[in-house]
C-alpha positions as CSV (number, residue, x, y, z in Angstrom):
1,X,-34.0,-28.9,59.0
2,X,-31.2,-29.8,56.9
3,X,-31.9,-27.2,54.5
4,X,-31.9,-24.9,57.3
5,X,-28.8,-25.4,58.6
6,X,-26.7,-25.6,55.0
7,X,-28.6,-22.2,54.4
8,X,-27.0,-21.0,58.0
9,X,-23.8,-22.1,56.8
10,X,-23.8,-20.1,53.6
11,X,-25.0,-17.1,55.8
12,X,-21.7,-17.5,57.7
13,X,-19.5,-17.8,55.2
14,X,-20.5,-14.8,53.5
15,X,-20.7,-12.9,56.8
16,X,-16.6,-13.9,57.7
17,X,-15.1,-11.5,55.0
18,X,-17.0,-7.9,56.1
19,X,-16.7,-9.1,59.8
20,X,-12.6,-9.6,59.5
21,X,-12.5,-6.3,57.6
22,X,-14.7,-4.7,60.0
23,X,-13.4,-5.8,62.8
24,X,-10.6,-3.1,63.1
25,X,-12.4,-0.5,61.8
26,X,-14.6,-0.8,64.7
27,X,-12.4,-1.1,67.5
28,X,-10.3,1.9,66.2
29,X,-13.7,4.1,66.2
30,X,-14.6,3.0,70.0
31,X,-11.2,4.4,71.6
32,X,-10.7,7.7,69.7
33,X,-8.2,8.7,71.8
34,X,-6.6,5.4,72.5
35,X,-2.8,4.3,71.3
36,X,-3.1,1.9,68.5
37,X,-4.0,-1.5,69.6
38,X,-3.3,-4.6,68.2
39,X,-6.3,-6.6,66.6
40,X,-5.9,-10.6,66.2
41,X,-8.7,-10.4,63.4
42,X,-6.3,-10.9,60.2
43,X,-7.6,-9.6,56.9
44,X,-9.3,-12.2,54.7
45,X,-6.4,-14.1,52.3
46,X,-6.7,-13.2,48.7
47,X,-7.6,-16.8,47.4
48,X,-10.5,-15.9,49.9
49,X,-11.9,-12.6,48.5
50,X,-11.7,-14.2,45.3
51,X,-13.9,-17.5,45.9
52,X,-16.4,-15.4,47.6
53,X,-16.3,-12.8,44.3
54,X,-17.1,-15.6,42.5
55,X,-19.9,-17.3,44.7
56,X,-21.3,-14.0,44.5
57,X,-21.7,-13.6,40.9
58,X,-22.6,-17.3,40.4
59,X,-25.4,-16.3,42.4
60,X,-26.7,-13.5,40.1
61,X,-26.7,-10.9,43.0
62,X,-27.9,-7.3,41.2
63,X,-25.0,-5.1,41.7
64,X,-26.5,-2.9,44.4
65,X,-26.0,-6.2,46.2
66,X,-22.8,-7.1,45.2
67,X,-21.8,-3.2,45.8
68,X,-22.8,-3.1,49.6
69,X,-21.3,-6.6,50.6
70,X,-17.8,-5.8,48.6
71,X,-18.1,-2.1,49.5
72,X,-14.9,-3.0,51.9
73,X,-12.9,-4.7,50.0
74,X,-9.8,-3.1,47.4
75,X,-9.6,-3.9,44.3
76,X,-6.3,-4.3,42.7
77,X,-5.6,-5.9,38.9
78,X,-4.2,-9.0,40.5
79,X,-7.8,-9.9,42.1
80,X,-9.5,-8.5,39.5
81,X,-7.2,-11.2,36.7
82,X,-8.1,-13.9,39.8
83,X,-11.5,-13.2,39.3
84,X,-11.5,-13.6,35.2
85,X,-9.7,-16.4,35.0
86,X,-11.6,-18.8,37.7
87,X,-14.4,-17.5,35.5
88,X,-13.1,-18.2,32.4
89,X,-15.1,-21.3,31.2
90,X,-17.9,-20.6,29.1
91,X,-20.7,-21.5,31.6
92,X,-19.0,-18.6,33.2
93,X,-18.6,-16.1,31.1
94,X,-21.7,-13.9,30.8
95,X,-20.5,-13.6,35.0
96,X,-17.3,-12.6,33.8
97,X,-18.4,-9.9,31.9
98,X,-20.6,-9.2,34.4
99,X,-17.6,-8.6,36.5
100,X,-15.8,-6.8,34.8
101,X,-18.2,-4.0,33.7
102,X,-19.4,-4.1,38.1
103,X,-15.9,-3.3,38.7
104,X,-15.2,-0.8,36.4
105,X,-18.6,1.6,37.3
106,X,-19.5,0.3,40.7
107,X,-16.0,-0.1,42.3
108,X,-14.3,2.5,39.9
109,X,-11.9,0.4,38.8
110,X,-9.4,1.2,35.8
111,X,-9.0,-2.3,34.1
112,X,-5.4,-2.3,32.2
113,X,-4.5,-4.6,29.6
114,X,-4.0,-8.0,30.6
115,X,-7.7,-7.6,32.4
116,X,-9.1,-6.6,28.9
117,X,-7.0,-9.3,27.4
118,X,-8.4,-12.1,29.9
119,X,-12.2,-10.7,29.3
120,X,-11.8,-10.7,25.8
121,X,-10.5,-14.2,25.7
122,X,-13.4,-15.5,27.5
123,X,-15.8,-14.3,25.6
124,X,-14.6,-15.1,22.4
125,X,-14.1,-19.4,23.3
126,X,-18.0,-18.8,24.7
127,X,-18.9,-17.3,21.6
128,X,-20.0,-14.3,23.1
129,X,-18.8,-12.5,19.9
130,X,-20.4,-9.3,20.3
131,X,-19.0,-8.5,23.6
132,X,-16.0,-9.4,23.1
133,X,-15.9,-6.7,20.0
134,X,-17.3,-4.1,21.7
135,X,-14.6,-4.5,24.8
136,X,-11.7,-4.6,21.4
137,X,-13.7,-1.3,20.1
138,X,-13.0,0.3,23.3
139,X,-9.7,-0.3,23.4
140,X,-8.6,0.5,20.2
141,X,-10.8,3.8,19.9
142,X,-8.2,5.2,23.1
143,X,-11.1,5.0,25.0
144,X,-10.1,3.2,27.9
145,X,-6.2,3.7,28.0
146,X,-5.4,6.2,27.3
147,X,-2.9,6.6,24.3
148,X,-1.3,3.1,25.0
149,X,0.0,1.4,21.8
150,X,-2.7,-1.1,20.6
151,X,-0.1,-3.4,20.5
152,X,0.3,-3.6,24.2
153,X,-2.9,-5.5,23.5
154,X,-1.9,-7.7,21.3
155,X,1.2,-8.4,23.8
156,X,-1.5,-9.1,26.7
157,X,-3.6,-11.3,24.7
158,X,-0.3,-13.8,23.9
159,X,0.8,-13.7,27.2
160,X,-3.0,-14.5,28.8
161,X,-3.5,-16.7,25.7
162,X,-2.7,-19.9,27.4
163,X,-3.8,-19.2,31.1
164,X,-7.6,-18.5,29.7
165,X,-7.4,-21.3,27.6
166,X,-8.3,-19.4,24.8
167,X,-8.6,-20.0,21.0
168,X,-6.9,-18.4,17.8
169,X,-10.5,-16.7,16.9
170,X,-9.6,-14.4,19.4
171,X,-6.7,-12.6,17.2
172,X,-8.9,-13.1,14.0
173,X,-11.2,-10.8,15.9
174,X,-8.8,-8.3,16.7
175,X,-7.8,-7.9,13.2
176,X,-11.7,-7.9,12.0
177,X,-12.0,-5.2,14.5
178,X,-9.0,-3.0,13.3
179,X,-10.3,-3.3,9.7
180,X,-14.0,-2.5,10.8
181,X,-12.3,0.5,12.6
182,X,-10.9,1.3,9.3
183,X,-7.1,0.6,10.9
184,X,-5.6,-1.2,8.6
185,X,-2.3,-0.7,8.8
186,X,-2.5,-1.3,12.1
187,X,-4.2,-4.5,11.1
188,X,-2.2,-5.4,8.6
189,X,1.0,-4.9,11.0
190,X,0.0,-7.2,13.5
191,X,-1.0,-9.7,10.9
192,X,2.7,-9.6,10.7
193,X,3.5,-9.7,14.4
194,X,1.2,-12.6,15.2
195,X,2.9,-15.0,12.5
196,X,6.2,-14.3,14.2
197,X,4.6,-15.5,16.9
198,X,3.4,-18.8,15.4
199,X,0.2,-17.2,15.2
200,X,-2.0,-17.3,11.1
201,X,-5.1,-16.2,10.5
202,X,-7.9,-17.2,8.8
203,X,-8.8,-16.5,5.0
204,X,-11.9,-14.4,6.6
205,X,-9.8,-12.0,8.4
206,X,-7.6,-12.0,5.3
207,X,-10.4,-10.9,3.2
208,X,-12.1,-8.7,5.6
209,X,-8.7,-6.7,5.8
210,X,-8.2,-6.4,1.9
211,X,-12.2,-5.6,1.4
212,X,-11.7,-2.4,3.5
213,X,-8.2,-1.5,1.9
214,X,-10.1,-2.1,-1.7
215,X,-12.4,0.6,-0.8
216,X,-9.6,2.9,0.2
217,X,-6.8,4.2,-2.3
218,X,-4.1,2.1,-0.4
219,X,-2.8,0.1,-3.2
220,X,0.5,-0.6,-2.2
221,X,-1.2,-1.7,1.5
222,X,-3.6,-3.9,-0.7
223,X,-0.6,-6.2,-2.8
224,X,1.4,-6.3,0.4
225,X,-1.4,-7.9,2.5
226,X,-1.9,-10.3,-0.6
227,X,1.4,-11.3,-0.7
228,X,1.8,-11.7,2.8
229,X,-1.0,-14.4,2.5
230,X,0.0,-16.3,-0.1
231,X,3.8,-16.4,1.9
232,X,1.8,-17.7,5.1
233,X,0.0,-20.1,2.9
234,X,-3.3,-18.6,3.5
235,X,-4.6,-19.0,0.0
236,X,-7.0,-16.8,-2.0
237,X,-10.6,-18.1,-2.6
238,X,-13.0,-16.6,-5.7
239,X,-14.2,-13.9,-2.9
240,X,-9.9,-12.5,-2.5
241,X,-9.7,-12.5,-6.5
242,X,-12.8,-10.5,-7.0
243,X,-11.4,-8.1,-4.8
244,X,-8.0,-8.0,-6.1
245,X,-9.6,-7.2,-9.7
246,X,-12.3,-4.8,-8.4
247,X,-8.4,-2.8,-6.9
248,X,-6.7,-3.6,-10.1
249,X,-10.0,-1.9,-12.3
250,X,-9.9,0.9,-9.7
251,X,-6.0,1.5,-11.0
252,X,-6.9,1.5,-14.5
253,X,-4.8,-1.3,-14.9
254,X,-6.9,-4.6,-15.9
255,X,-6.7,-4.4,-19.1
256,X,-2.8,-3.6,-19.1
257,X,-2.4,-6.7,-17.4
258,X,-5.0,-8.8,-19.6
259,X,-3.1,-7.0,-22.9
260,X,0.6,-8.7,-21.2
261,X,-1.0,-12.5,-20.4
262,X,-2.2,-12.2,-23.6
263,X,1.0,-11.5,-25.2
264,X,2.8,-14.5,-23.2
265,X,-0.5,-17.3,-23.3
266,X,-2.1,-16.7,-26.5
267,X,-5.3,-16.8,-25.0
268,X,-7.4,-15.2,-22.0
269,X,-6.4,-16.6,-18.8
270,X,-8.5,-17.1,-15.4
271,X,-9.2,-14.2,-13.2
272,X,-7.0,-16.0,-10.4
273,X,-3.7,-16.2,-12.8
274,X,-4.5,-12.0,-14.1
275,X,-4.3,-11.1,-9.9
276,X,-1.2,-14.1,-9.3
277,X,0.8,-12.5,-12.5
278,X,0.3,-9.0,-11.4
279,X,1.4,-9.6,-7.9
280,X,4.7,-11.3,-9.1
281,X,5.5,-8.4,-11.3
282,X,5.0,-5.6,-9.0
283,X,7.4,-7.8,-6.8
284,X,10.5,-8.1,-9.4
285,X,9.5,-4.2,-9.9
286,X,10.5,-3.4,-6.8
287,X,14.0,-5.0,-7.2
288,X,12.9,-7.9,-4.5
289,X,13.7,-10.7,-7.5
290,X,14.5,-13.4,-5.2
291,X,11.2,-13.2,-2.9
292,X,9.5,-13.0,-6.3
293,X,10.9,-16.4,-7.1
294,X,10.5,-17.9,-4.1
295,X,6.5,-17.0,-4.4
296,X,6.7,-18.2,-8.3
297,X,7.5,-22.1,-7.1
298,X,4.9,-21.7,-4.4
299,X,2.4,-20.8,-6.9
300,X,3.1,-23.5,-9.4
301,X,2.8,-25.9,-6.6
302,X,-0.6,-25.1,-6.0
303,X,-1.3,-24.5,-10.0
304,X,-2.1,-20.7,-9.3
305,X,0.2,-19.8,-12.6
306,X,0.7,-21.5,-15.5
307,X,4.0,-22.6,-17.1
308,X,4.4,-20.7,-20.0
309,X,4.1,-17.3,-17.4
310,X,6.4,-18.7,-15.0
311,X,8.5,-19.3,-17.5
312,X,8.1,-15.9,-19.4
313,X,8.4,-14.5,-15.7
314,X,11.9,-16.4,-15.3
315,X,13.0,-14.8,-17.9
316,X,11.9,-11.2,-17.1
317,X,13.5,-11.5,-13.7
318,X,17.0,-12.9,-15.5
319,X,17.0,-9.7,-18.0
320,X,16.2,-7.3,-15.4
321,X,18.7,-8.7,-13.5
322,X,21.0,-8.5,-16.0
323,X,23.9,-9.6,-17.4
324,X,22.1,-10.1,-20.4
325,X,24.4,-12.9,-21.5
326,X,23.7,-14.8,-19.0
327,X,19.7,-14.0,-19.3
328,X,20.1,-15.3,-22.8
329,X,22.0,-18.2,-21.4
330,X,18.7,-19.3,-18.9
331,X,16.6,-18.5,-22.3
332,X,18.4,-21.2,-24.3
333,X,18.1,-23.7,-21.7
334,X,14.4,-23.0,-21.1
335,X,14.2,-23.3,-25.3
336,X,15.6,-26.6,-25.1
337,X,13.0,-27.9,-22.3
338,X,10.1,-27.3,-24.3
339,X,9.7,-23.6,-23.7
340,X,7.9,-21.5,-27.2
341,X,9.3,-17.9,-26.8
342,X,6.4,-15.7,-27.1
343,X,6.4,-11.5,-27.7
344,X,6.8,-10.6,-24.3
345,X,9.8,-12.5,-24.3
346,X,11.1,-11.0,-27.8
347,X,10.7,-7.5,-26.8
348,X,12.3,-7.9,-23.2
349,X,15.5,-8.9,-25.1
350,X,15.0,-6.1,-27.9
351,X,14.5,-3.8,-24.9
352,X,17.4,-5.3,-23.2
353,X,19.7,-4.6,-26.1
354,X,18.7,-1.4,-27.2
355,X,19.7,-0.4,-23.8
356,X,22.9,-1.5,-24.1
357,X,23.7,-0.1,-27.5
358,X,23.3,-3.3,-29.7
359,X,20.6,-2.0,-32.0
360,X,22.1,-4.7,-34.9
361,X,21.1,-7.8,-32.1
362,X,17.5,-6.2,-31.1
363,X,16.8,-5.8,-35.6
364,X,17.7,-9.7,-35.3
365,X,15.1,-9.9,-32.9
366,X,13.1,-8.4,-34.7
367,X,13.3,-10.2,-37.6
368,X,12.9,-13.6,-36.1
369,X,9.7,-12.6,-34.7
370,X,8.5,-11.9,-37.8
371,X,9.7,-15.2,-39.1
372,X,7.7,-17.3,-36.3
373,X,4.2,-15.0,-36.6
374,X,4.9,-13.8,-33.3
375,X,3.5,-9.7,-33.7
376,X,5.5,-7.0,-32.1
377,X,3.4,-4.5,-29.9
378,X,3.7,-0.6,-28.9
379,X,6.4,-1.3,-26.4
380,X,8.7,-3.0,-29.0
381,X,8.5,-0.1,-31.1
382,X,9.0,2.3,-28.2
383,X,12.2,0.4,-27.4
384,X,13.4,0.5,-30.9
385,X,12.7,4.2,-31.2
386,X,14.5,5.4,-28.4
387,X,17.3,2.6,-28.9
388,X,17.6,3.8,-32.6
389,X,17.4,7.6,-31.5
390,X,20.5,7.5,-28.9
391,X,22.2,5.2,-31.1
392,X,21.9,8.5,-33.4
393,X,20.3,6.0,-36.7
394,X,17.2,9.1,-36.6
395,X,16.7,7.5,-39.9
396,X,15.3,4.0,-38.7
397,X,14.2,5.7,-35.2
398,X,11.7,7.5,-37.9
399,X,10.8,4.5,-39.7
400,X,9.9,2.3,-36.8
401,X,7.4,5.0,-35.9
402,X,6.0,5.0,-39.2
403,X,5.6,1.8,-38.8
404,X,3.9,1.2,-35.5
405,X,1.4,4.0,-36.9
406,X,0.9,1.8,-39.9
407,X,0.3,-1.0,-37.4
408,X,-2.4,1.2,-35.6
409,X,-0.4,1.8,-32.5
410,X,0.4,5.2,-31.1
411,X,3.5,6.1,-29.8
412,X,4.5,7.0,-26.3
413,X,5.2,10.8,-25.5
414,X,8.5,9.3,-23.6
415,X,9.5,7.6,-27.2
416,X,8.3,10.1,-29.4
417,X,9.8,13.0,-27.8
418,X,13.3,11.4,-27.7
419,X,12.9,10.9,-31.3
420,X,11.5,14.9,-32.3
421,X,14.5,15.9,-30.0
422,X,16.9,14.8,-32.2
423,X,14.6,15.8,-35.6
424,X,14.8,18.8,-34.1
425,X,18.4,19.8,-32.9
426,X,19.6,18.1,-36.6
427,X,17.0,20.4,-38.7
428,X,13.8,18.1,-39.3
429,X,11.7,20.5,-37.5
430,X,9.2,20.4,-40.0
431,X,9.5,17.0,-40.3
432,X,8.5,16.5,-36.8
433,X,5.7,18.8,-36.5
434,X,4.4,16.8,-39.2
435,X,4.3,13.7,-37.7
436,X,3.1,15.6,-34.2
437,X,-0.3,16.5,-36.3
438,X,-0.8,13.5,-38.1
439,X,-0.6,11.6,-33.9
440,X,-2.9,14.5,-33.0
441,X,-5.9,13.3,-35.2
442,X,-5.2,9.7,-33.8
443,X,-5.6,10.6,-30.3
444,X,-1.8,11.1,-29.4
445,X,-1.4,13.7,-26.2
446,X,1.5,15.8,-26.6
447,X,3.4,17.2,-23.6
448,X,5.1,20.7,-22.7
449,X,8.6,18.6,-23.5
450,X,7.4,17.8,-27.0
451,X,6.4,21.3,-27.6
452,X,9.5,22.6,-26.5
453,X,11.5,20.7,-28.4
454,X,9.5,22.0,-32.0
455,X,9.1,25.6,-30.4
456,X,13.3,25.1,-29.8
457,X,13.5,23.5,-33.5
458,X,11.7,26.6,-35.1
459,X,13.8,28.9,-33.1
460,X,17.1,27.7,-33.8
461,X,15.8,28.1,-37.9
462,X,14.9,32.1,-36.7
463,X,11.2,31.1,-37.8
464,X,9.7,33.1,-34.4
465,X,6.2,33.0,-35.7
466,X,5.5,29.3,-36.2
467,X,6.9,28.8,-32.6
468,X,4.7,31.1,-31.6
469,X,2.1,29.4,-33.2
470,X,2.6,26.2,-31.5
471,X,2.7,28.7,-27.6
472,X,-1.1,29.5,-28.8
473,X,-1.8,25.6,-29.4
474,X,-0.4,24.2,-25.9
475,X,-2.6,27.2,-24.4
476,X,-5.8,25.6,-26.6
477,X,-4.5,21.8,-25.5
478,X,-5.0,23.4,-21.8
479,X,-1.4,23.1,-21.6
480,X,0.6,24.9,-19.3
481,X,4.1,26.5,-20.8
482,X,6.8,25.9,-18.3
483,X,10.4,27.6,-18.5
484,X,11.6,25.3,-21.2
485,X,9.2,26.8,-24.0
486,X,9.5,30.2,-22.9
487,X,13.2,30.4,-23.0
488,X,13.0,28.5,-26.6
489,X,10.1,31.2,-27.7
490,X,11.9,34.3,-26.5
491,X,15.2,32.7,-27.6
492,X,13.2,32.4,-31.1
493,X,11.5,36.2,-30.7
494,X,15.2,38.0,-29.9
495,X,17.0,36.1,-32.3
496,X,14.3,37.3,-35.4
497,X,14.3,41.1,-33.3
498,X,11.0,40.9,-32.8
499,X,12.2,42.3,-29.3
500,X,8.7,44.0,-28.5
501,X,7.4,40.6,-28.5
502,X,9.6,38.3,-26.5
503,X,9.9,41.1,-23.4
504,X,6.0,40.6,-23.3
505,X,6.7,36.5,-22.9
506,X,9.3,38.1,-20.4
507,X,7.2,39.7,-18.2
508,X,4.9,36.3,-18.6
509,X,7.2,34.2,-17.0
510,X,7.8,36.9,-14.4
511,X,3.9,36.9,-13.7
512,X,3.3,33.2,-13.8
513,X,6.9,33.0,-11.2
514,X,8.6,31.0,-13.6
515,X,12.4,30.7,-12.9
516,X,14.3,32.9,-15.1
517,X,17.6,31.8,-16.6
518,X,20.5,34.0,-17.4
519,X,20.3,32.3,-20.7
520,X,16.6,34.1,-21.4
521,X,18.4,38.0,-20.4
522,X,21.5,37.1,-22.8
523,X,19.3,36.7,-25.4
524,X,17.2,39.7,-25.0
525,X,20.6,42.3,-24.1
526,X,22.1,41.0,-27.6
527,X,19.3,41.6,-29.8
528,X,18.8,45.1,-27.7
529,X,22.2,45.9,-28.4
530,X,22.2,45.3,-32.0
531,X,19.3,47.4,-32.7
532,X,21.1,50.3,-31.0
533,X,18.8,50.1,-27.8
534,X,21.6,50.4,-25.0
535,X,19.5,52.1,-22.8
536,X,17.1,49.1,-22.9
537,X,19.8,46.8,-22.8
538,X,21.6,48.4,-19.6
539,X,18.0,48.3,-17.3
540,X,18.1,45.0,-18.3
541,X,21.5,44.3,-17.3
542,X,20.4,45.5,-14.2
């Protein structure tokens, strides 16, 4: 009996909502033609609609059910957020969902982004991970608004983040799900945003972020989200450092980074101090020598870069930096603590004072490296050359490239074509072909600016045919000749009146759309001129 009458009660309860919705509809229908009346049925209250929602799906009714009992009632996103968040424990959620899919097909109902934000909470602190994905999938593919900014998400998910009682997983996700979507900028961006707003996320998300990036040719995206986690004190584990030199093998750039710890440790360091190292100096390459610092200490706090880098690093940033005084100031000090220079260090200073003109101070350098066994490298020489080369001592420019052959090193096409330049324009042409052939055989790659300049040396000796010689080489070397060598060839061809020749490297240049100086038609008129051609010349002029 009892059960009988609590099941009657139920009945009633359930009946009060379509019968107080009804109730005008019905009366309206039975006088047609009658003035509007007055009906004392009030509509259900809101708190109402949404305890009996709720009952409802705590009841597992199949949604034809639920679809003929609510058929009445209007949805709107303030019921619908209601709804969520009385279902927001996790015995509740699977009925949340439920509820939220019923009233997007069945009721038609557009779900904006707090209601995604309140569903997707849910789910994640039930662990319903899956779901909770797939709902993040659909927003973020524009599937379900529209072109709103993603970020409108985010905003919804840290304003709903306390009433749902939510968790941090659920912004870990979102990231996950932006790198999965292969969005990571867009990841990586509200990585950004969610530590302003107190928000850090987990070494997983971290890594699941740079593992897509990795796989992409982003690298400057790649060392930013790095850094950024190392700044939030989200630090790397052996999984983050494979990555890093998986990207930094992918750049062709491990072993120019283990050649430079050698250099400054002596001795091969740990795959975690290679990546550290390499983050730091792409830092102070960007001019940002400050934040570079400020990383440096946090490093050495958690013994992720050894003292005799940081120190060689301290040093760098002081030089680059400049003055160089003062750099050599912070050396002294750092010599007196214990610090033993090392080659980087040398050759930053021989670099640094080549630059400024003080080729005596960087031989001094020089020589005291020497003196301590410390051995000079290719980029010591390539400073001395091109210091030695401006400072116009071609004579010891020459030498130190001799010497770094000797050594087994080959010279840069920057340093080396500084130093031919100036062989060249002072007569030691022949000297610096000579030196170009004995590179070629050690695997040197020339350039169209080192060929100019010998094609320019011959030219200015009137010796048209070996510069000619040297066009049919670049053109073997698969080099293309830009304006540069044909204005030094035909320069070369006029000048010897071979004027036949150098109009056919004319109408070259005109073929290949090469810009045409009126250096290149001055030439040419001359010579035409002097061999009597003045018809030839005028068209020309023309």
């Amino acid at each position: 009996m009892l059960n009988c009458i609590m099941r009657l009660a139920n009945f009633n309860s359930e009946c009060t909502l379509s019968q107080s919705i009804a109730g005008s509809v019905l009366a309206r229908r039975s006088m047609p033609n009658a003035r509007p009346i007055l009906i004392h049925t009030l509509p259900p209250h809101p708190d109402s609609i949404v305890n009996i929602i709720c009952d409802s799906f705590r009841k597992a009714l199949n949604w034809d059910a639920l679809t003929r009992r609510f058929g009445l009632i209007e949805l709107d996103h303030s019921i619908v957020q209601q709804v969520l968040l009385q279902l927001k424990e996790p015995a509740d959620a699977k009925r949340a969902l439920g509820f939220f899919h019923w009233s997007a097909r069945q009721k038609r109902f557009q779900h904006d982004a707090s209601s995604y934000a309140i569903a997707i909470h849910i789910l994640v602190r039930a662990k319903l991970i899956r779901d909770a994905r797939a709902l993040l999938e659909s927003v973020l593919k524009d599937e379900v608004l529209g072109r709103s900014c993603p970020f409108s998400v985010v905003d919804s998910l840290l304003g709903s983040y306390e009433s749902a009682n939510s968790i941090p997983m659920v912004f870990d996700l979102f990231v996950q799900t932006c790198a999965k979507l292969r969005m990571t900028e867009l990841g990586f961006d509200v990585c950004r945003y969610l530590d302003d707003h107190g928000f850090t996320l987990s070494l997983v998300t971290y890594n699941t972020l740079i593992h897509v990036v990795q796989k992409s040719d982003q690298t400057a995206l790649l060392w930013k989200i790095y850094e950024h986690m190392i700044r939030q004190r989200t630090y790397p584990s052996e999984v983050t450092v494979r990555m890093m030199i998986s990207a930094l093998c992918k750049e062709g750039k491990l072993q120019e980074s283990v050649d430079m710890l050698d250099r400054i440790h002596g001795k091969r360091c740990s795959p975690t101090v290679i990546v550290n190292t390499v983050l730091l100096f792409r830092i102070f390459e960007e001019g940002r020598a400050e934040e570079a610092m400020v990383l440096l200490k946090r490093m050495l706090q958690k013994n992720m870069i050894l003292d005799t880098i940081s120190y060689s690093l301290i040093v760098y940033a002081k030089v680059k930096l400049g003055p160089l005084d003062s750099a050599q100031e912070v050396y002294e000090k750092m010599l007196n603590r214990g610090f033993h220079a090392n080659s980087f260090v040398y050759t930053l200073f021989i670099g640094a004072n080549c630059k400024e003109g003080r080729i005596d101070d960087a031989f001094r350098l020089m020589e005291e490296m020497r003196d301590m066994g410390l051995k000079p490298y290719d980029e010591t020489f390539h400073h001395l050359i091109v210091g030695c080369t401006k400072a116009g001592r071609l004579e010891e420019s020459v030498k130190f490239c001799q010497k770094m052959m000797e050594m087994g090193f080959i010279p840069a096409a920057l340093a080396f074509n500084e130093m031919i330049g100036k062989l060249c324009e002072n007569g030691g042409v022949k000297e610096a072909n000579e030196m170009l052939t004995v590179l070629l055989d050690e695997g040197f790659n020339p350039d169209e600016i080192t060929y100019s300049h010998l094609i320019g040396g011959y030219a200015k000796e009137g010796k048209a045919q070996e510069a000619v010689k040297l066009y049919y080489e670049m053109k073997y070397r698969l080099l293309s000749p830009g304006s540069l060598v044909f204005e030094s060839l035909i320069s070369s061809l006029s000048e010897c009146g071979e004027l036949h020749e150098a109009e056919r490297y004319l109408k070259l240049m005109k073929d290949q759309s090469l810009p045409l100086s009126a250096h290149i038609y001055e030439k040419i008129i001359a010579s035409q001129q002097e061999k009597g051609n003045k018809t030839t010349a005028l068209q020309l002029c023309k």
